[in-house]
C-alpha positions as a printed NumPy array, in Angstrom:
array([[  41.655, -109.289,   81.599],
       [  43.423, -108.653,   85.064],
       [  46.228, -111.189,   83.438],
       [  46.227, -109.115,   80.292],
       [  46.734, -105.799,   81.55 ],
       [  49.658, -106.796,   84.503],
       [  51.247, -108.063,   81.196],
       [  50.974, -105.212,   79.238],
       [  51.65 , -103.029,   82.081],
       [  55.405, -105.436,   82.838],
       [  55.956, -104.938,   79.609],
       [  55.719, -101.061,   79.275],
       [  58.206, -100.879,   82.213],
       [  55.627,  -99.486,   84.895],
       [  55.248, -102.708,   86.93 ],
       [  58.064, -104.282,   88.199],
       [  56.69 , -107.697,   89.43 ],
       [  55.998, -110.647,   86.969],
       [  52.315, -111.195,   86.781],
       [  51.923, -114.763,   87.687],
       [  53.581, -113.628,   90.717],
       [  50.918, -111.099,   91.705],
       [  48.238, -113.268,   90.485],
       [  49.11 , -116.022,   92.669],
       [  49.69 , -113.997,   95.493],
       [  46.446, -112.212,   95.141],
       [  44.666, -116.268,   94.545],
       [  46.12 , -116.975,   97.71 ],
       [  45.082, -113.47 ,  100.026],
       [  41.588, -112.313,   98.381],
       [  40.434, -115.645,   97.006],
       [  40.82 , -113.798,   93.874],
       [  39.115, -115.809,   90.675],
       [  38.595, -116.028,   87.135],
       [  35.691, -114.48 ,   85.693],
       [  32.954, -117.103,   85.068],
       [  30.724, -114.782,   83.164],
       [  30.558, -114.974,   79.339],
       [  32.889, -112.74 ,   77.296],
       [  29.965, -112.071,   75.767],
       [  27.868, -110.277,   78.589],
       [  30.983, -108.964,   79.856],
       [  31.687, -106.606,   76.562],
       [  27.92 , -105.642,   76.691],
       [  28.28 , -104.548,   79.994],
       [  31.99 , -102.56 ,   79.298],
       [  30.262, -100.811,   76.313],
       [  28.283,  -98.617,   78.462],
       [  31.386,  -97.283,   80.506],
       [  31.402,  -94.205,   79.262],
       [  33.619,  -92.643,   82.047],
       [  37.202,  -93.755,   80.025],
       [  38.549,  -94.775,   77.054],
       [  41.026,  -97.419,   78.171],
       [  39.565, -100.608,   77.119],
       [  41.166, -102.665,   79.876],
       [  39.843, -100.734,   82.619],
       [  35.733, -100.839,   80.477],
       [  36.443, -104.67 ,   80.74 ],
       [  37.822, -105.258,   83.998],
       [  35.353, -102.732,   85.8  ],
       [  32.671, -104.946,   83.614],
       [  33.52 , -108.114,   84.671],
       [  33.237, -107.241,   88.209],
       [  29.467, -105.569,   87.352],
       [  28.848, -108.975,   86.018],
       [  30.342, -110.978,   89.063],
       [  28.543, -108.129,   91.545],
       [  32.44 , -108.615,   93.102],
       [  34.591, -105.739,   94.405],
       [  37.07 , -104.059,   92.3  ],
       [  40.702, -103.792,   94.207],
       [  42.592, -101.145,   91.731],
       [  45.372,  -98.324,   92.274],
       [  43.148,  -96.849,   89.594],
       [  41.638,  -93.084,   91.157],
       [  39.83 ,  -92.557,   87.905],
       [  37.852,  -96.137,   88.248],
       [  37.399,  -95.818,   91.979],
       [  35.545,  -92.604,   91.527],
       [  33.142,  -93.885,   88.747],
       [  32.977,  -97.368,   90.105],
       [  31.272,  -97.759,   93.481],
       [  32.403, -101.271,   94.082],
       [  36.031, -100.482,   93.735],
       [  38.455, -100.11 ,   96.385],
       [  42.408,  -99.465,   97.034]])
């Protein structure tokens, strides 16, 4: 979903950087990973995010629920309902 939304957000103008680019560079500094836990458990989980209405952010904060991982966003709206998430 991470992959998703730095597309959609390249695409839309307000990200400069290609994706793969952050990706890899974020692989390399925060042993960032895929997601290993069914798609499954993790739209269960975004369902009960309440707190927005952007379905990138209910499935990215869910996947790191389901991983028990921090969150590293920009995001001030997810880092106040999401305990786990930091800037």
């Amino acid at each position: 979903m991470v992959g998703l939304e730095l597309t959609y957000l390249c695409e839309i103008g307000r990200l400069a950087i290609e994706p793969d680019a952050i990706l890899s560079e974020l692989r390399r500094s925060i042993d960032l990973r895929e997601c290993d836990e069914p798609f499954g458990t993790v739209v269960s989980l975004a369902r009960g995010l309440s707190w927005t209405r952007d379905p990138f952010d209910r499935l990215i904060v869910a996947q790191a629920v389901a991983a028990g991982a921090r969150l590293v966003t920009r995001d001030v709206t997810i880092r106040e309902n999401f305990s786990y998430a930091t800037w």
